[in-house]
Backbone as numpy.savetxt, mean C-alpha at the origin, in Angstrom:
# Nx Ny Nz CAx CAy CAz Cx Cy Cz
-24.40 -16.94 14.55 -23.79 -15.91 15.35 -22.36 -16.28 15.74
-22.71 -17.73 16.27 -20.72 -17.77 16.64 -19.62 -17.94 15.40
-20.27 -17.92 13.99 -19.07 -17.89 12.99 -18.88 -16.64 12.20
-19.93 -15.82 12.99 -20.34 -14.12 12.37 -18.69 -13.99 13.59
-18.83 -14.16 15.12 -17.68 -13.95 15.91 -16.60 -14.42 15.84
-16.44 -15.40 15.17 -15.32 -16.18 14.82 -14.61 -15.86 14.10
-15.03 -15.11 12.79 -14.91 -14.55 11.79 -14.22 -13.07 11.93
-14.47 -12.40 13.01 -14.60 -11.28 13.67 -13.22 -11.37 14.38
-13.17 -12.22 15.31 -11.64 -12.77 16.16 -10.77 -12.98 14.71
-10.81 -13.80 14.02 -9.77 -13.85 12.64 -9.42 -12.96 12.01
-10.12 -11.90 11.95 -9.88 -10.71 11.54 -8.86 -9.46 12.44
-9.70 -9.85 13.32 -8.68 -8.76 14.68 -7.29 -9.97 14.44
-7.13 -10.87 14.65 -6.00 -10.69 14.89 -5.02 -11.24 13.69
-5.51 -11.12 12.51 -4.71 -11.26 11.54 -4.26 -9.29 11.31
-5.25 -8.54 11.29 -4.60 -7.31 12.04 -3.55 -6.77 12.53
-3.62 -7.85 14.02 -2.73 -7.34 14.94 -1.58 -7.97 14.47
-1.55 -9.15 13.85 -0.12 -9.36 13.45 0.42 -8.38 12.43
-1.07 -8.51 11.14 0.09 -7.49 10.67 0.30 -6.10 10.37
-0.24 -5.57 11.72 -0.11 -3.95 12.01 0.45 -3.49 13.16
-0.18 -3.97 14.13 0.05 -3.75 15.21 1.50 -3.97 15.97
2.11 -5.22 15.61 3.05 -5.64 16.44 4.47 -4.43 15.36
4.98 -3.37 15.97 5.85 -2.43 15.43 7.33 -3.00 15.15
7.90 -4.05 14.39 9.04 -5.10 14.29 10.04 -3.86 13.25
11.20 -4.02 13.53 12.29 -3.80 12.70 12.07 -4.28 11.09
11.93 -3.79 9.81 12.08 -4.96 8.97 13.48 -5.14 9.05
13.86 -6.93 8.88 14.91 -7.24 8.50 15.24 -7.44 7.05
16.72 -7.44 6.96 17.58 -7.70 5.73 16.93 -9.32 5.48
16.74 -9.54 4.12 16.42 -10.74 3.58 17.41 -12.47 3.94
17.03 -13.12 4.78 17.58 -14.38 5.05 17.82 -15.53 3.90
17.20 -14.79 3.06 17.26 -15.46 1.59 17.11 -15.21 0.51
16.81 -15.86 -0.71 16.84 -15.12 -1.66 15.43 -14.87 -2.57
14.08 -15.04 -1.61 13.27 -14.67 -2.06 13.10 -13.16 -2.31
12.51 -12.78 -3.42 11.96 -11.33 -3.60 10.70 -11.18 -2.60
10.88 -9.64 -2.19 9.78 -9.31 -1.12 8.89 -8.32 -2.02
7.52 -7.58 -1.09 6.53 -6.96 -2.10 6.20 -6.03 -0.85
6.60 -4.69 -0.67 6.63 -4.33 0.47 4.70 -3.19 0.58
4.28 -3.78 1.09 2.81 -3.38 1.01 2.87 -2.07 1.70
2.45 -0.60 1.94 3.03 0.59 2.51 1.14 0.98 2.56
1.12 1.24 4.23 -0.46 1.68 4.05 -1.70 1.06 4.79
-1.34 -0.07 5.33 -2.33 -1.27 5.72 -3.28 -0.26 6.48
-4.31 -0.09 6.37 -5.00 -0.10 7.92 -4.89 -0.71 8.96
-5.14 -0.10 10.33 -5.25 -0.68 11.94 -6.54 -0.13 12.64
-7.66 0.46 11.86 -8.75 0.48 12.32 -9.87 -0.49 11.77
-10.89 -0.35 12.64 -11.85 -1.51 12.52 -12.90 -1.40 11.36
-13.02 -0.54 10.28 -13.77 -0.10 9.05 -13.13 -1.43 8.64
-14.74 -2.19 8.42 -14.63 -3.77 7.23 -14.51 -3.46 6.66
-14.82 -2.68 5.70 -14.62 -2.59 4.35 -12.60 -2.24 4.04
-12.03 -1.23 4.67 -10.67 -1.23 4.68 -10.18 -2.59 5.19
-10.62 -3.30 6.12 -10.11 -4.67 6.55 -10.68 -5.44 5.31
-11.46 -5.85 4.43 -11.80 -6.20 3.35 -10.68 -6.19 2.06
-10.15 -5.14 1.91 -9.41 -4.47 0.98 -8.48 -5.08 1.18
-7.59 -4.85 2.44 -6.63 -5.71 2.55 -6.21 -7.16 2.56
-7.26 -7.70 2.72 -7.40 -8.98 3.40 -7.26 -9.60 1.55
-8.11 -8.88 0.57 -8.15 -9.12 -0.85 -6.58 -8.64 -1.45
-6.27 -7.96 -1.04 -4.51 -7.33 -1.55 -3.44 -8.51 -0.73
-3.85 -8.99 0.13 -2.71 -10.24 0.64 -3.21 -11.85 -0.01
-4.14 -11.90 -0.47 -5.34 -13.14 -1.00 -4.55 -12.47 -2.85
-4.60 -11.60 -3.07 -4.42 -11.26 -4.48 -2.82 -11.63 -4.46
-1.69 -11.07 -3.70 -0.69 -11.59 -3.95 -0.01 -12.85 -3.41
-0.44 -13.05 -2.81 -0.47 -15.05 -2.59 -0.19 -15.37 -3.67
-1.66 -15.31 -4.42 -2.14 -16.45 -5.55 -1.48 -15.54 -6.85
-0.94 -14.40 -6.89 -0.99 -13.88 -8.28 1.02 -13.56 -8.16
1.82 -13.81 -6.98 2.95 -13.52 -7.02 3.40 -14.34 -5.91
3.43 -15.81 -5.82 3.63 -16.28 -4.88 5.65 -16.24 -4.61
5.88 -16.28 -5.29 7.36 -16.14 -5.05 7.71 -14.97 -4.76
6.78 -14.15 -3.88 7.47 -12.98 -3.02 7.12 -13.20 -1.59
7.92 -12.84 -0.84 7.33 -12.62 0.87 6.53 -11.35 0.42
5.46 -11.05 1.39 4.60 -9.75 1.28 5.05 -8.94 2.70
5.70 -7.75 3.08 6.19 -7.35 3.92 4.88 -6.06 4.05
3.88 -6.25 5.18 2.95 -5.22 5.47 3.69 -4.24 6.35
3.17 -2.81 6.31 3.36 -1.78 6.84 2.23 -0.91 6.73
1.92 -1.07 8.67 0.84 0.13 8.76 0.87 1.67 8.19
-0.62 2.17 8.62 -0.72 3.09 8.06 0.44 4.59 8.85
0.43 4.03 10.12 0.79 4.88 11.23 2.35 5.02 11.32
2.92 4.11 10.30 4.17 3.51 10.32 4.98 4.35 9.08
4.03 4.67 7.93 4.72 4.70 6.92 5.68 5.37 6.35
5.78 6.87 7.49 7.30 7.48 6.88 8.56 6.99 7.57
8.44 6.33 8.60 9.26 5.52 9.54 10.03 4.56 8.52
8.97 3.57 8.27 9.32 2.31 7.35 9.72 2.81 5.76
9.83 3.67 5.34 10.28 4.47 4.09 11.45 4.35 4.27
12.43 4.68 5.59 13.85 4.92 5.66 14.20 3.48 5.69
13.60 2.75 6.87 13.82 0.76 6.61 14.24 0.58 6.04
13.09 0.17 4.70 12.48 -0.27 3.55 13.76 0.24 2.68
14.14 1.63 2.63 15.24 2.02 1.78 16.70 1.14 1.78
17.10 0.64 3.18 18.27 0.10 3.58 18.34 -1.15 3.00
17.15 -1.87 2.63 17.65 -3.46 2.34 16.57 -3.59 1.08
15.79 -2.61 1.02 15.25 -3.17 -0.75 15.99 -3.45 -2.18
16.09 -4.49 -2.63 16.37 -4.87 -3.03 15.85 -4.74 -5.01
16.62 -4.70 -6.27 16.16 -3.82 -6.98 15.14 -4.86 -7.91
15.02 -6.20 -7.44 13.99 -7.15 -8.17 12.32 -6.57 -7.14
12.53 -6.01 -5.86 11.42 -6.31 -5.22 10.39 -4.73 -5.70
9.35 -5.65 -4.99 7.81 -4.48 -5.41 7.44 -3.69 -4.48
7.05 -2.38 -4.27 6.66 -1.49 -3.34 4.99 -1.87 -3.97
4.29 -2.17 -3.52 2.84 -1.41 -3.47 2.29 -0.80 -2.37
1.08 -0.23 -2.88 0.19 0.80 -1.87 -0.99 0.63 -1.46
-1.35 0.69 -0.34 -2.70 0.15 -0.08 -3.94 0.65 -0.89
-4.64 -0.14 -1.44 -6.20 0.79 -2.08 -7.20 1.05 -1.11
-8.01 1.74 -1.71 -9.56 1.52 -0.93 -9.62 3.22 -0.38
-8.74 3.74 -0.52 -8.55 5.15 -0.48 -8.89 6.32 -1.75
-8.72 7.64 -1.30 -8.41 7.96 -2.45 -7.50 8.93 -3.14
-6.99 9.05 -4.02 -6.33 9.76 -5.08 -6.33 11.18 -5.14
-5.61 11.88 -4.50 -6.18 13.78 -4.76 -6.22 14.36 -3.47
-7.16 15.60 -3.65 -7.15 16.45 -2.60 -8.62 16.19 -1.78
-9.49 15.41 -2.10 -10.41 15.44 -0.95 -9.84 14.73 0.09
-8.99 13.82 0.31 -8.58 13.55 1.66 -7.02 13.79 1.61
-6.71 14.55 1.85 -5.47 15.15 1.77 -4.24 14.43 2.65
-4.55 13.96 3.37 -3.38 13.21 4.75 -3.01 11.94 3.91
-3.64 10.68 3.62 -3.72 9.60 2.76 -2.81 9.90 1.42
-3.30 11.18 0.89 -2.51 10.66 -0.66 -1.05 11.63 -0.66
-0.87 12.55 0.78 0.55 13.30 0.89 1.42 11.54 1.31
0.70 10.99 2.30 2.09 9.56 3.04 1.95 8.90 1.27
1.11 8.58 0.34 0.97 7.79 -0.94 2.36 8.90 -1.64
1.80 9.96 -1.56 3.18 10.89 -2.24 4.92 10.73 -1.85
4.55 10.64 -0.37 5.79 10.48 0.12 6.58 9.13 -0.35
5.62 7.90 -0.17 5.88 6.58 -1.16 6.75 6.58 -2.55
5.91 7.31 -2.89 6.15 7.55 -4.56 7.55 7.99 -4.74
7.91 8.59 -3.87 9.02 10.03 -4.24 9.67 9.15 -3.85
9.92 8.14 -2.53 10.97 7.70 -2.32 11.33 6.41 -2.84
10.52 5.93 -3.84 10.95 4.37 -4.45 10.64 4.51 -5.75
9.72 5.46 -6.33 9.72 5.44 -7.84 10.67 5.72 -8.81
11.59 6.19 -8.50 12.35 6.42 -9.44 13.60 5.33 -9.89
13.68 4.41 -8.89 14.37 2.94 -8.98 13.47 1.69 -9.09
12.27 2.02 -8.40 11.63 0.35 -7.99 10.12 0.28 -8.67
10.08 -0.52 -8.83 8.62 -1.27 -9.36 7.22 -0.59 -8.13
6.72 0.04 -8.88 5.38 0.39 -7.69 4.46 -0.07 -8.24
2.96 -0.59 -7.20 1.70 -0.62 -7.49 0.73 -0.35 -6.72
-0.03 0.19 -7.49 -0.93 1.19 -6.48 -2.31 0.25 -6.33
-2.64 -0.23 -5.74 -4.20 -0.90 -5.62 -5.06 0.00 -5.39
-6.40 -0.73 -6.07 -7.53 0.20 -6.40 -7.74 1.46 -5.84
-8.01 2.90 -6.21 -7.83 4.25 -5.74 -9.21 4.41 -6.75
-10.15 5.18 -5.61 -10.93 6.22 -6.40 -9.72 7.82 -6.67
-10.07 8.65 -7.79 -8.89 9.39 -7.92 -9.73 10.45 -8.65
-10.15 11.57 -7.27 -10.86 12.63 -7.95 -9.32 14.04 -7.43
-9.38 15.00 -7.84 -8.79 16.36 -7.73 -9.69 17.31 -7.85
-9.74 18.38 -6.90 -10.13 19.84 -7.24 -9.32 20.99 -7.10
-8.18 21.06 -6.77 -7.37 21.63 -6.78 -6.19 21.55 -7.78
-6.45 22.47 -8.72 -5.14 22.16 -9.77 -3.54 22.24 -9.26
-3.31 22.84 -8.47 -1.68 22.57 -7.73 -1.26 20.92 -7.43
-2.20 20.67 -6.90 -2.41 19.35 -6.63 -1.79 18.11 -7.62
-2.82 18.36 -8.73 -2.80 17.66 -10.09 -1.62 17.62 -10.48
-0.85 18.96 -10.49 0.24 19.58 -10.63 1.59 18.82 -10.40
1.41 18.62 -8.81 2.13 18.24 -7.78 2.08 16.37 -8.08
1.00 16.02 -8.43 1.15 14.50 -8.58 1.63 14.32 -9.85
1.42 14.95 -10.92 1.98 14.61 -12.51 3.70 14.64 -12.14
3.89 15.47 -11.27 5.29 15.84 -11.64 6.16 14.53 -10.88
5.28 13.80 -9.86 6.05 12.36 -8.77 5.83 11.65 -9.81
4.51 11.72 -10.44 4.14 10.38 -11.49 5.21 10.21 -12.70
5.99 11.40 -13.23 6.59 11.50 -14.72 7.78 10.93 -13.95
8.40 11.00 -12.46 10.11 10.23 -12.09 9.78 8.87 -11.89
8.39 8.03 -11.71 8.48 7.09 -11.66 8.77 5.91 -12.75
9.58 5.18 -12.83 9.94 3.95 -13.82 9.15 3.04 -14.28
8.25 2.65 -12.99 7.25 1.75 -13.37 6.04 1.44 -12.17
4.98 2.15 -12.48 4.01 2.19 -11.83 2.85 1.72 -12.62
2.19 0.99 -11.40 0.71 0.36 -12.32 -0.21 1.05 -10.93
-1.20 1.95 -11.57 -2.24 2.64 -10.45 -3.75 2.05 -11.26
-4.37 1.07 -10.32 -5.53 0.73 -10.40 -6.91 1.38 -10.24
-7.50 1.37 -10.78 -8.60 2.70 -10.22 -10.02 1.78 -9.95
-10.83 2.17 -8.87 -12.27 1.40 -8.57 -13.13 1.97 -9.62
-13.00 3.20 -10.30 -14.59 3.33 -11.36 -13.85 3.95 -12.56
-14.92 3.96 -13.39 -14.90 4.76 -14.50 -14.33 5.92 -14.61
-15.08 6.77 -13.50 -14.48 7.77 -13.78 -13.16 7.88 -13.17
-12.34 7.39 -12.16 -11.09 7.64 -11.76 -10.12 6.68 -12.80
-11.06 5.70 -13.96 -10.30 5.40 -14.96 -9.37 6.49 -15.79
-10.68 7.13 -16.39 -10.46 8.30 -17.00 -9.48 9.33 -16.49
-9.41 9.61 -15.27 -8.37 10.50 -14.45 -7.29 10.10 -15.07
C-alpha cells in the first residue's frame, strides 16, 4: 500500500511540474534542439497520466539531444503564439496521444488542428498514438486539407483500424 501511495505522490507531482506551474517558455540558453510536446493532460485519468509519462520515457531514450518542452492541455492556443516566437527550424512539435482523431470528440482534435495549422507547414510534427475514427465527412474534409500543408508529419495510430484511416 505505501508504494501503491508513493507511486501516486510521484505522479501528482511530476504533473504539477509539468502542467500546472503556467511559466513563460523561454528563448533557448543554448544550443540544444527542443521537442515541444502540445497537449499534456492535468487531470487525474491513469491511463492519460500513463501516456504521457511513456511519451517523456520514449523521448529521453529515443531523442536524447532535445530538451522536451511540455504544454498543458488548457494552455495550448496560448503556447502556439510562444512556441511561434523562438522555435527554432531543427526543433520538433509533437502531440499528445491517447486521444482521438475526428469528430467523436470534437474539442481535442479542433486544439490538435489548431497545432497542425500553425507549425506544419515549416516544422517537423509528431503525433503520438491516436485512435482515428470520423463520421462526418466535412470533417475528413477539413483534416485532409491541414494534413496535405504539412512538410513532415509522422501520426501514430493505437489499432488496426485507425491504421487503415
Amino acid at each position: 500500500m505505501k508504494l501503491k501511495k508513493e507511486f501516486h505522490n510521484k505522479i501528482l507531482r511530476r504533473i504539477y511540474y509539468h502542467t500546472v506551474i503556467d511559466k513563460k517558455i523561454l528563448p533557448k540558453r543554448y544550443s540544444k534542439r527542443r521537442i515541444y510536446l502540445f497537449g499534456v493532460p492535468e487531470h487525474l485519468n491513469y491511463g492519460d497520466i500513463a501516456i504521457f509519462v511513456s511519451e517523456l520515457k520514449f523521448l529521453k531514450e529515443n531523442l536524447p539531444d532535445f530538451e522536451v518542452i511540455t504544454i498543458p492541455e488548457r494552455l495550448v492556443i496560448q503556447k502556439i503564439f510562444e512556441v511561434k516566437e523562438i522555435i527554432d527550424d531543427d526543433d520538433i512539435v509533437a502531440l499528445h496521444g491517447g486521444e482521438n482523431m475526428g469528430d467523436v470528440w470534437p474539442f481535442p482534435d479542433m486544439i490538435r488542428q489548431d497545432v497542425i495549422r500553425a507549425f506544419g507547414d515549416k516544422y517537423r510534427l509528431i503525433s503520438f498514438p491516436q485512435s482515428i475514427s470520423y463520421n462526418n465527412e466535412f470533417w475528413v474534409n477539413e483534416t485532409q486539407q491541414i494534413l496535405k500543408n504539412c512538410i513532415d508529419i509522422s501520426i501514430f495510430a493505437r489499432d488496426k483500424k485507425s491504421f487503415k484511416i
